[in-house]
C-alpha positions in Angstrom: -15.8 -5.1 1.6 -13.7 -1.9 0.8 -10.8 -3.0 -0.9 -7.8 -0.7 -0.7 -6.3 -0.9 -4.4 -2.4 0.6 -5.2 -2.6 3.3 -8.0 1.0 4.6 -9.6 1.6 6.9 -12.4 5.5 5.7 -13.2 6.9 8.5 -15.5 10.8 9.3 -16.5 11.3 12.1 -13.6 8.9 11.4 -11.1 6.3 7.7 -9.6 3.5 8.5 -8.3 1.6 6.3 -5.6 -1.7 6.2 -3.9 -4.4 4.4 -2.2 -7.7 4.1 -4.0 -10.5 3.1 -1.9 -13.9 4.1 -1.6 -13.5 5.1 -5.5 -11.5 8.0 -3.7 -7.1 8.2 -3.9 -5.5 9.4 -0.8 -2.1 9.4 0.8 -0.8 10.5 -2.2 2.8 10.7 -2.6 6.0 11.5 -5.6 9.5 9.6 -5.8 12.0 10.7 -7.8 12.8 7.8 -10.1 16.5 8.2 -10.0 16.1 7.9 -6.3 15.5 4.4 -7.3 17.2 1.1 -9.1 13.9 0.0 -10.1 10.2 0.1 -10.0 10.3 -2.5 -7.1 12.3 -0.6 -5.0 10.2 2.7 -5.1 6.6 0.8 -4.8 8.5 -1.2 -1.1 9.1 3.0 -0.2 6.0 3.9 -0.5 3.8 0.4 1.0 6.4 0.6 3.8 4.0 3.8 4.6 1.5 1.3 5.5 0.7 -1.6 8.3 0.0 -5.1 6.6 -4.1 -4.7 7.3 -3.6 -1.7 4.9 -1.8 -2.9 2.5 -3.7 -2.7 -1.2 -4.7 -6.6 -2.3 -4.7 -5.1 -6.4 -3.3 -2.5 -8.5 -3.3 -0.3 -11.6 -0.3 1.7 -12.7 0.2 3.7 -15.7 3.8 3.7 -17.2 5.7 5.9 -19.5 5.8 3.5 -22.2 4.1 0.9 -24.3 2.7 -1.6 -23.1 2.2 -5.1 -25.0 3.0 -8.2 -22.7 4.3 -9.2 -19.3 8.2 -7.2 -20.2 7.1 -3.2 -19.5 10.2 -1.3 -20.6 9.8 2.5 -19.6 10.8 4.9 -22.3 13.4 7.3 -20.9 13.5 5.7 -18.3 16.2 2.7 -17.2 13.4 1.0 -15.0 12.2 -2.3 -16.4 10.0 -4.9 -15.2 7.7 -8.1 -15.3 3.9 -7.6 -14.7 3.6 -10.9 -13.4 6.8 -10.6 -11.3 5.5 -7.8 -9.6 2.2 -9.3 -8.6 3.8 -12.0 -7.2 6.4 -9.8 -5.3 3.7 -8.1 -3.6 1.0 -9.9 -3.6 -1.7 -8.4 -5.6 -4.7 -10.9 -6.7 -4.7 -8.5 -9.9 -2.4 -6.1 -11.6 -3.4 -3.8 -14.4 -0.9 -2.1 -16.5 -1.6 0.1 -19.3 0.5 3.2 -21.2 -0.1 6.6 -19.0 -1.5 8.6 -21.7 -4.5 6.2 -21.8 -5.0 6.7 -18.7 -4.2 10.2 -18.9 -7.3 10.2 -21.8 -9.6 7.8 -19.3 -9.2 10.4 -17.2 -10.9 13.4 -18.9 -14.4 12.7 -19.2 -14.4 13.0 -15.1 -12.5 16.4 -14.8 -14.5 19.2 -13.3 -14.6 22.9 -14.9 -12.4 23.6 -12.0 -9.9 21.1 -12.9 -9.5 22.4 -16.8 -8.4 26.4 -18.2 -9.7 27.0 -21.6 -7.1 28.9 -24.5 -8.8 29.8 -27.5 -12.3 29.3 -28.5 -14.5 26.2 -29.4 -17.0 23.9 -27.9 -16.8 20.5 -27.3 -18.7 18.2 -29.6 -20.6 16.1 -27.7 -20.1 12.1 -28.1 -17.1 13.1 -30.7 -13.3 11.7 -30.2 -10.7 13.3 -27.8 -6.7 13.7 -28.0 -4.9 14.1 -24.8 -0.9 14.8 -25.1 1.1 16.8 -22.8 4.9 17.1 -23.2 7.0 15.8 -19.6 10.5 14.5 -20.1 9.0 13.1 -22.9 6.2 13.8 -24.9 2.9 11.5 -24.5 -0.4 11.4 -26.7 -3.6 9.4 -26.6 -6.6 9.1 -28.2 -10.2 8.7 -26.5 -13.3 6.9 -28.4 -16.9 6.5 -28.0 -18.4 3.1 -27.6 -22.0 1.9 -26.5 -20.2 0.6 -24.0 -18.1 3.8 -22.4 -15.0 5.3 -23.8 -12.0 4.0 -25.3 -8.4 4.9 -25.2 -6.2 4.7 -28.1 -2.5 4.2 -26.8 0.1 5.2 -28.8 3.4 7.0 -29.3 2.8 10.0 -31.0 5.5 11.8 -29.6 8.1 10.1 -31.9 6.5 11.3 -34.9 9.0 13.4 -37.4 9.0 17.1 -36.7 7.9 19.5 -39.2 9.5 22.8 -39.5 7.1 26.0 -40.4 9.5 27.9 -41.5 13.3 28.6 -42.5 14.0 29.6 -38.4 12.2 26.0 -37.2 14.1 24.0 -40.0 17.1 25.5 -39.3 16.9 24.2 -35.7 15.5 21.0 -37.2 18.9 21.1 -39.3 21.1 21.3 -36.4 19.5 18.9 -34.0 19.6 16.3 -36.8 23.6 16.7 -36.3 22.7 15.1 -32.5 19.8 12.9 -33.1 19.2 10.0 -35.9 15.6 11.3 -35.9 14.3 14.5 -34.9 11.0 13.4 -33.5 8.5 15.7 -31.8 9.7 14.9 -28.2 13.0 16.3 -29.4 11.6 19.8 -28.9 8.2 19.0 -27.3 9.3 17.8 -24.0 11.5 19.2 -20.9 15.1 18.1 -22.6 13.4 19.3 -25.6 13.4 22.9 -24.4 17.4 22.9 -23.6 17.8 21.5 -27.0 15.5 24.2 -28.7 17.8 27.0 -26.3 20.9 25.4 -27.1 20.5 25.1 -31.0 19.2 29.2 -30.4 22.1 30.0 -29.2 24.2 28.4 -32.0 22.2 30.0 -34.5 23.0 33.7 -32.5 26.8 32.9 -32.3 27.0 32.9 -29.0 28.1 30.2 -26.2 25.0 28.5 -24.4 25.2 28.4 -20.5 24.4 24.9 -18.8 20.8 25.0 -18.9 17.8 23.1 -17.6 14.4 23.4 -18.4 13.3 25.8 -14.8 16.2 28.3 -16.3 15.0 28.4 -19.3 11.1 29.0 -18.3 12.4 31.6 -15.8 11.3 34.3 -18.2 12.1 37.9 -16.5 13.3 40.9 -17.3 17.0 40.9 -18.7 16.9 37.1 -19.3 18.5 35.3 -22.4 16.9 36.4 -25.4 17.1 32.5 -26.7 15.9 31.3 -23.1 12.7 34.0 -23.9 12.7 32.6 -27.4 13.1 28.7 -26.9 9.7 29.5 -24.9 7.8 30.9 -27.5 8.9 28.2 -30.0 7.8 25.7 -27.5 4.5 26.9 -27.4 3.7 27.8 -31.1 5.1 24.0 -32.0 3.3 22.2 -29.9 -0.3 24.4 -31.1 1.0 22.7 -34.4 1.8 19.0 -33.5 -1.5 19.4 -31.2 -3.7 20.4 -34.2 -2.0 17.7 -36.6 -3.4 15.2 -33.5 -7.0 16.7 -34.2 -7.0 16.1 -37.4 -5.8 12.4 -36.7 -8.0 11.6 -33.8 -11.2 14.1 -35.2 -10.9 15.2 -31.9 -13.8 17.4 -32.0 -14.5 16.2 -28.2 -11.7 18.7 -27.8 -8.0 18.3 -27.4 -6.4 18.3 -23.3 -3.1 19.8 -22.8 -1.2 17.5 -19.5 2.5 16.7 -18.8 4.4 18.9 -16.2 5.4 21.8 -18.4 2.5 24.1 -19.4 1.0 24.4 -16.3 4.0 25.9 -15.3 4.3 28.0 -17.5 0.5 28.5 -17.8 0.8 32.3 -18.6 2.9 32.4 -21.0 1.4 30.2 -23.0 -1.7 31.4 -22.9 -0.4 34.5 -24.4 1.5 32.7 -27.0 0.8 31.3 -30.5 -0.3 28.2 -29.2 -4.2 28.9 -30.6 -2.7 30.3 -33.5 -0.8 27.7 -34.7 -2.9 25.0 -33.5 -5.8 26.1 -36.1 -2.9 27.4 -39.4 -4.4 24.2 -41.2 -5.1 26.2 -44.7 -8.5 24.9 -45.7 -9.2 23.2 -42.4 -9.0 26.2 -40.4 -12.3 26.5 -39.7 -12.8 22.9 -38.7 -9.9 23.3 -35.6 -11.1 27.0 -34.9 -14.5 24.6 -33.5 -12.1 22.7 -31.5 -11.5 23.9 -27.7 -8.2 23.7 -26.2 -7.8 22.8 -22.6 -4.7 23.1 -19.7 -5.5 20.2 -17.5 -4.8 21.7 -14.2 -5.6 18.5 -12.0 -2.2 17.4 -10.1 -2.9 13.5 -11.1 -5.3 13.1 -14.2 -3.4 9.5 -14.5 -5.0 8.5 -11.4 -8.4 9.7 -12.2 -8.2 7.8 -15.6 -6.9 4.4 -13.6 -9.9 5.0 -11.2 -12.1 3.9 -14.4 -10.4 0.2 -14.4 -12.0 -0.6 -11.0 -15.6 0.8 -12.0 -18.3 -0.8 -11.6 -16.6 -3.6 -9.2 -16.3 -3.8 -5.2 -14.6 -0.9 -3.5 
């Protein structure tokens, strides 16, 4: 029996449903999650697509947030709910729940060459650990093992690690954000509010006034834009080739390390061109050991789902 099966990727900004059957997703579609007043509400939208033949009998979602018993509270996020509530809501004989950078990590042992861009040089080890992180509204990272028995995913919440300036320009933008935040953690800067921060504490540092800003103005990099806009970029990019090399050198991610989230694809272009690579391997003696490393721009519009994919394998579809 082909058993259609309900697959969500449930961030801060955006949820994304779709049908999995056939170990193929279709009917793919994105809701704004402050369309919303809870998860409930935006998974009704979207099965409302569907007659009640179609409807999917299990599910798998990946959430922006730990995930430890039946209470799944979204980071960023005001959306809240019960595992078991919702299976009972809709009626799924299972319901699988798991943090979206593990399934963001499950996810990359089935990309294609078509699906990934290379910056910098490096091979992939073969059978050796993998790091997948990708700054969104917030900042997610994950781990990927080898087992004899397939591959692991380490979820955790590397994004609230402490930041680390590299110099007197990063910690004095370090030194003005801790005015704002209790702790300046990665996803302070790493992330999409991140950027307005790191343009907004540029600005304070110039002198000058900072217009309202959101992250798409400050990306927006032409000719005759805002010298901090153009510079909150390049620090973007040459921070997170740091905080992506320190997760190397946690994870001994020689498998390589795969750069998701919304942002970078974006601004794919620019960030190939920036210090990214450069940063990522300034490790003093262990420069050599990241220069091995490859560094990869997922380019695949739901990695998430390919990684959920994995928790129906090897069962009915």
């Amino acid at each position: 029996m082909n058993i259609p099966r309900l697959i969500a990727d449930i961030g801060a900004t955006n949820a994304r449903f779709a049908i999995l059957k056939d170990g193929a997703f279709s009917d793919a579609r994105i809701y704004m999650v402050a369309d919303y007043d809870n998860v409930a509400d935006a998974i009704a939208a979207y099965l409302g697509n569907f007659v009640d033949g179609d409807r999917p009998l299990e599910a798998a979602f990946a959430v922006a947030g730990p995930v430890f018993e039946d209470r799944v509270m979204l980071m960023n996020s005001p959306w809240t709910f019960s595992i078991s509530g919702l299976k009972q809501q809709f009626g799924f004989s299972a319901l699988h729940v798991m943090n979206d950078f593990a399934a963001n990590a499950l996810a990359v042992p089935h990309l294609i060459a078509t699906d990934l861009v290379q910056v910098g040089e490096g091979a992939p080890a073969p059978g050796a650990p993998i790091a997948a992180l990708g700054p969104g509204t917030g900042l997610g990272v994950a781990g990927l093992i080898p087992s004899s028995t397939g591959w692991i995913a380490i979820a955790g919440e590397g994004g609230n690690v402490t930041l680390a300036a590299l110099d007197s320009r990063e910690a004095a933008i370090i030194d003005i954000l801790r005015r704002q935040y209790a702790h300046v953690s990665a996803e302070v800067v790493l992330s999409g509010p991140g950027l307005v921060n790191l343009y907004e504490s540029l600005c304070e540092l110039a002198g000058r006034p900072a217009t309202p800003a959101t992250p798409e103005h400050i990306t927006n990099l032409y000719p005759g834009c805002e010298p901090q806009c153009r510079e909150a970029v390049a620090l973007f990019c040459a921070m997170l080739g740091t905080f992506a090399g320190d997760a190397a050198l946690t994870f001994g991610a020689r498998g390589g390390v795969y750069i998701m989230g919304g942002i970078v694809p974006k601004i794919f272009e620019t960030f190939r061109l920036s210090a990214f690579r450069e940063r990522f391997e300034f490790k003093g003696r262990y420069r050599h050991y990241l220069s091995a490393i490859p560094t990869y721009v997922v380019t695949h519009p739901f990695p998430a789902f390919v990684g959920l994919r994995t928790v129906f394998a090897g069962r009915a579809s």
